[in-house]
Residue, then its C-alpha position, 0 to 999 in steps of 0.5 A: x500500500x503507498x502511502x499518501x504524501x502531502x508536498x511536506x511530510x507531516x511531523x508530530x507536534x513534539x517535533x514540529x518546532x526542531x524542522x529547520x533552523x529559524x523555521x516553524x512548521x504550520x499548516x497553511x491555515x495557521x500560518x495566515x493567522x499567525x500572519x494577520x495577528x501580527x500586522x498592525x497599522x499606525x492610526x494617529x500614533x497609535x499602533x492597531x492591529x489592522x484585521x479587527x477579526x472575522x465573519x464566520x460561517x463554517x463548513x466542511x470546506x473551512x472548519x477541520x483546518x482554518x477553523x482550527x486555526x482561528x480558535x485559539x486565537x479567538x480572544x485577541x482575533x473575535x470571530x463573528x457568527x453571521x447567519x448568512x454569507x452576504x450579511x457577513x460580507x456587508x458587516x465586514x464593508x461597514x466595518x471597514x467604511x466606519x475605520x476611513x479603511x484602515x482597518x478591515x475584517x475578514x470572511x470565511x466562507x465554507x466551499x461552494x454555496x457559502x461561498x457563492x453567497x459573498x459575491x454580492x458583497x464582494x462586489x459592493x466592496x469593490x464598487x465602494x473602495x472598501x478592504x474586504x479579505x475573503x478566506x474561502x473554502x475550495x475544491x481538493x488540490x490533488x481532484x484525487x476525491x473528485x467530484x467533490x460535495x458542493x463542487x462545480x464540474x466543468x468539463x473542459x476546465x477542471x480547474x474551474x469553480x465557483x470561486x472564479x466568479x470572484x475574479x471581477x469583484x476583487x482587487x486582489x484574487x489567488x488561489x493557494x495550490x502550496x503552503x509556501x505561496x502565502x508568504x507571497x500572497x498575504x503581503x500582496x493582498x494586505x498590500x492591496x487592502x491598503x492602497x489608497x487608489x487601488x483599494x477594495x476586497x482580496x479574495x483567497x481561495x484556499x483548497x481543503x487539502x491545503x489548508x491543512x498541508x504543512x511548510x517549513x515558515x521563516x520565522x521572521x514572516x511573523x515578525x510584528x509589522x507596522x503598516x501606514x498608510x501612503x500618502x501619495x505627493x501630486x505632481x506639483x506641474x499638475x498642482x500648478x495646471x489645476x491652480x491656473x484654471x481655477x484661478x480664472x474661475x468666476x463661478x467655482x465650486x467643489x464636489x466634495x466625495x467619500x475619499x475626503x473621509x478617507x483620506x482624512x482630509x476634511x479639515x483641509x477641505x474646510x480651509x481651503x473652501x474657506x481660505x477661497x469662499x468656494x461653495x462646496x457640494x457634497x457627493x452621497x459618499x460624501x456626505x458629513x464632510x462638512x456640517x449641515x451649518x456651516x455657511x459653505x455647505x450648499x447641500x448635496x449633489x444630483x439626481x438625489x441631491x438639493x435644489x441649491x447644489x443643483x442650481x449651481x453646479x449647472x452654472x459653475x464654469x470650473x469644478x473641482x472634484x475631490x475624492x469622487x469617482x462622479x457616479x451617475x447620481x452625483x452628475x445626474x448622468x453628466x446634464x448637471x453641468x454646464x456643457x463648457x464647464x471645466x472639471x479638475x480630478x483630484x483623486x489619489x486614484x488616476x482613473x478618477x482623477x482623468x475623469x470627462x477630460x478632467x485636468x488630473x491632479x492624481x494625490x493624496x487630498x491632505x496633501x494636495x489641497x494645501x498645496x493648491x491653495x498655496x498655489x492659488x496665491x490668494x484667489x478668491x471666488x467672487x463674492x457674488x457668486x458666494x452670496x448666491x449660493x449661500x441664499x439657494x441653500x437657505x431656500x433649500x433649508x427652508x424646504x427641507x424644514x417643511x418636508x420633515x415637518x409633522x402635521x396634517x399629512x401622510x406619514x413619510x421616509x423624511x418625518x421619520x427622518x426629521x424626527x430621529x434627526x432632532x433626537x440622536x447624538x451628534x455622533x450616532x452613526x446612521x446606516x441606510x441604502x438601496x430603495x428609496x431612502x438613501x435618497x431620503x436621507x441624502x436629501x433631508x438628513x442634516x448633519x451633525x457631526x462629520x463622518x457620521x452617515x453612511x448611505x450604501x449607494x455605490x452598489x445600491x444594494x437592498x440587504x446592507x442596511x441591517x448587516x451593515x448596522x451590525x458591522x458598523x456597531x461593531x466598529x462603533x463599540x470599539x471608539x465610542x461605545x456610548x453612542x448608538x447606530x440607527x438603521x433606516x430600511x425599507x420593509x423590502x430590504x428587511x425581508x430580503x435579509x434581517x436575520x443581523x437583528x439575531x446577531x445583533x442580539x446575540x452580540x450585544x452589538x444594540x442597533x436602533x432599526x426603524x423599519x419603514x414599511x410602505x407595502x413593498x418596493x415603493x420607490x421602484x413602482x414610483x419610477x414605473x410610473x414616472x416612465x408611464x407604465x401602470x403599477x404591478x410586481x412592486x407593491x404588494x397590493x399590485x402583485x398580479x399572483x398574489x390574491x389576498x394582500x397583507x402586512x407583515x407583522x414586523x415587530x412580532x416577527x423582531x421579537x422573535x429575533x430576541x430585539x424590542x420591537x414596536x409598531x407607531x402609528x405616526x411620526x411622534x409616536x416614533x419619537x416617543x419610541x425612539x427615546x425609549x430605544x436610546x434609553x436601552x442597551x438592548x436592540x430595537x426595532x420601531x415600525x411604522x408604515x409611510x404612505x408609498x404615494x405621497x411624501x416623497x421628496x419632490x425637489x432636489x432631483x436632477x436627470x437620470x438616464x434611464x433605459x424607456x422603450x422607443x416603441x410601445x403600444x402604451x401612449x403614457x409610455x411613448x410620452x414619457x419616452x419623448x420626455x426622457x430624450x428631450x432632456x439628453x440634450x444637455x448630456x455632456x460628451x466630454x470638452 
């Protein structure tokens, strides 16, 4: 009988420690933990171990070897137990989100379906920038079982898997065919998480047999190591091209992104908007870059923006763009400027920074906004142009005071809104995405303090809400423990996933989850009927296969979960309720229903392309087609 080999014989633990001089023997599972145990990152002189600790669901393709690994190293690295693979993943991006990504969690996912569940996270990590690291479970290296449980088979290429599909939403991607090929792959992947530009998830994929095949580790691989972040010096004859166009600008203004945060550079953007009287426009990543008082704060920008950062971005003859990547909603598909406008990309990534023929300045934004005031020399945007977008914020306050007002109307996303905006700390962390919320909370949230709201828009992804709330606690309850995360979701993103309240409960990571329920996929059925079709498939009642309609009983169905739950009738029973909440430490969910009709945001809304049919037999849809291409005309095609 021969006997089967591993690439390295397997040792005895009295011996694995004696193999080579200044090696150590691990399996390739517990050789990466070792690894990430022992990196750290610098964060305001204070030394931090980068991987804050895991999301966890085990199986046969990640428990016998990682999951050994991992245990006894579960105090300094905590492993938390998701219900699904996809919430785990969108904990692990608000984790990293709420860290400006300097510090990220991994996740570990059984081989085949479970894995296959983190795709959509993964993908929402990329589409934000966000440090996401994957371990996930794969087929046998050797195929000597083949085919496997949970494997799939592709005939032609056996080297091909479900774990390939991960290829176009990774910034990193590798498979471990040998236990030496971590020393290589962990830096380099670690390395990708952490770069400024080319930031977002890693993805390993780890075969079942090796995880558990031993090599013979330099010891020095372990050593403790302490990363910083690059902070990349723009080329000072780009500095002095952007200065010179703004220079010339009499109707300036900035577009303020998520990568201001991110680069820790709000205080820069504040000095230089100030020292030049630039009105400055917040992105939806962007938002709490500034305060909702501060007076050069005009609102944010576009198709889900503000009536007063609208107006004067389609009159700005120069804009400067600061860490945003100009999504379609922030430049209402490029009708929200003026067709002669000039763009400079300030960006630490050149792909954004050369962005519609911008004139690139590629650096990190601490950096180069101090370097282009100076360049500046005392230019200042004319006073005229500052006092008028100052009065188009006033009027756009003044909407907004009236849109989340209580009163003798519907109940609404922005009463809701007003109301926990009057009632939190300035700190409370506020979590929201996909629906019609995000646009709410862009539109309506005043805030407080900087970098406290996160609205998931980069991927626009139903389901992040609630997972993303307890990813972000997590975080939260590591800084600043006193203050509360609040959850807004829609009731079609709490049935696609809400088993986070569980973990939430077990955890003790308290969330406050207002879930607002307006029967179904309210804001889809809007766009339905704005583009001239009749109502069906969104909201329940129009269902066409569903013959008797009904409400969920959310708060039972809360309750069941472990959290306190209660169902309000109106916006001050909400208030009421949401001071109660504030007052717990324990998980709670306030529901209430808002009308899927009346009280949506009306003003504010820039063009949005959107894909109507040229021909129909329906005369509603026909018009309606003919007004979405009258407004083409104000596309730009680039200057």
């Amino acid at each position: 009988m021969t006997e089967q080999l591993t690439p390295e014989d397997t040792l005895t633990q009295e011996t694995k420690m004696t193999t080579l001089p200044d090696t150590i023997r691990l399996t390739t599972a517990q050789a990466i933990v070792r690894w990430l145990l022992n990196q750290y990152i610098e964060i305001d002189g204070v030394e931090t171990r980068i991987c804050g600790g895991g999301f966890g669901i085990f199986g046969h393709g990640n428990v016998p070897c990682l999951g050994e690994a991992i245990y006894p190293h579960i105090a300094e690295m905590p492993l938390y137990r998701g219900q699904n693979e996809q919430g785990m993943g969108f904990a692990a991006a608000a984790y990293a989100k709420y860290h400006l990504r300097r510090r990220f969690m991994f996740c570990t996912a059984s081989a085949g379906p479970g894995t296959a569940n983190l795709l959509t996270a993964a993908a929402l990590a990329h589409a934000n920038r966000l440090p996401m690291l994957m371990l996930c479970g794969d087929t046998f290296l050797t195929r000597l079982p083949d085919p496997v449980l949970q494997q799939l088979e592709h005939f032609g290429n056996p080297t091909l898997g479900v774990n390939d599909a991960f290829k176009p939403v990774s910034r990193y991607w590798d498979r471990i065919t040998h236990p030496a090929q971590v020393i290589q792959s962990l830096p380099a992947a670690l390395a990708t998480m952490l770069d400024p530009a080319d930031c977002g998830p890693a993805f390993l994929g780890l075969p079942q047999d090796v995880q558990g095949w031993t090599y013979d580790y330099p010891v020095g691989f372990f050593a403790r190591r302490v990363h910083r972040i690059r902070r990349q010096t723009p080329d000072m004859r780009e500095i002095t091209d952007a200065a010179a166009l703004l220079a010339g600008a009499q109707r300036p203004i900035i577009i303020a992104g998520g990568g201001v945060q991110y680069s820790g550079a709000v205080s820069e953007l504040t000095e230089f908007a100030e020292a030049h009287g630039i009105p400055v426009v917040e992105t939806i990543a962007g938002r709490a870059n500034m305060c909702a008082d501060h007076p050069l704060n005009i609102g944010p920008i576009g198709v889900t923006g503000s009536d007063s950062a609208n107006a004067i971005a389609e009159q700005a003859d120069v804009v400067l763009a600061v860490g945003t990547r100009l999504q379609d909603f922030t430049t209402g598909s490029w009708t929200a400027f003026a067709g002669d406008a000039r763009f400079i990309g300030l960006n630490v990534g050149r792909h954004d920074a050369m962005k519609h023929l911008s004139q690139p300045v590629v650096g990190d934004a601490k950096l180069a906004l101090p370097q282009l005031g100076a360049a500046l020399d005392g230019y200042c945007a004319p006073q005229d142009w500052t006092t008028r977008a100052k009065d188009e914020r006033r009027a756009w306050d003044a909407y907004v005071a009236d849109n989340v007002a209580q009163g003798n109307r519907p109940n609404s996303y922005a009463q809701a809104i007003g109301v926990v905006n009057d009632l939190c700390d300035k700190r409370d962390r506020v979590v929201t995405a996909a629906g019609g919320l995000p646009a709410e909370v862009t539109a309506n949230w005043r805030t407080l303090d900087v970098g406290t709201v996160d609205v998931e828009f980069g991927f626009s992804c139903m389901g992040y809400e609630i997972a993303g709330g307890w990813g972000a606690r997590i975080a939260q309850a590591e800084v600043e423990p006193e203050r509360d995360t609040i959850v807004f979701v829609g009731d079609g993103s709490y049935l696609l996933m809400n088993s986070d309240i569980y973990s939430s409960v077990l955890t003790r990571k308290k969330l406050i989850v207002l879930v607002l329920d307006n029967g179904g996929f309210a804001v889809i059925n809007k766009l339905q009927n704005n583009t001239g079709q009749d109502s069906f498939n969104n909201l329940i009642a129009d269902c066409p296969t569903v013959p008797d309609p009904f409400a969920v009983d959310f708060d039972s169905h809360a309750r069941a979960m472990g959290a306190d739950a209660v169902t309000v009738a109106n916006p001050a029973e909400l208030g009421a309720a949401f001071t109660r909440a504030k007052a717990s430490d324990k998980t709670t969910v306030i529901v209430m229903q808002v009308d899927p009709y009346e009280g949506w945001t009306t003003q504010g809304h820039a063009w949005w392309e959107i894909g109507t049919p040229q021909v129909s037999g329906n005369a509603n849809v026909r018009a309606k087609h003919a007004e979405v291409e009258a407004e083409r005309a104000k596309q730009r095609r680039g200057v």
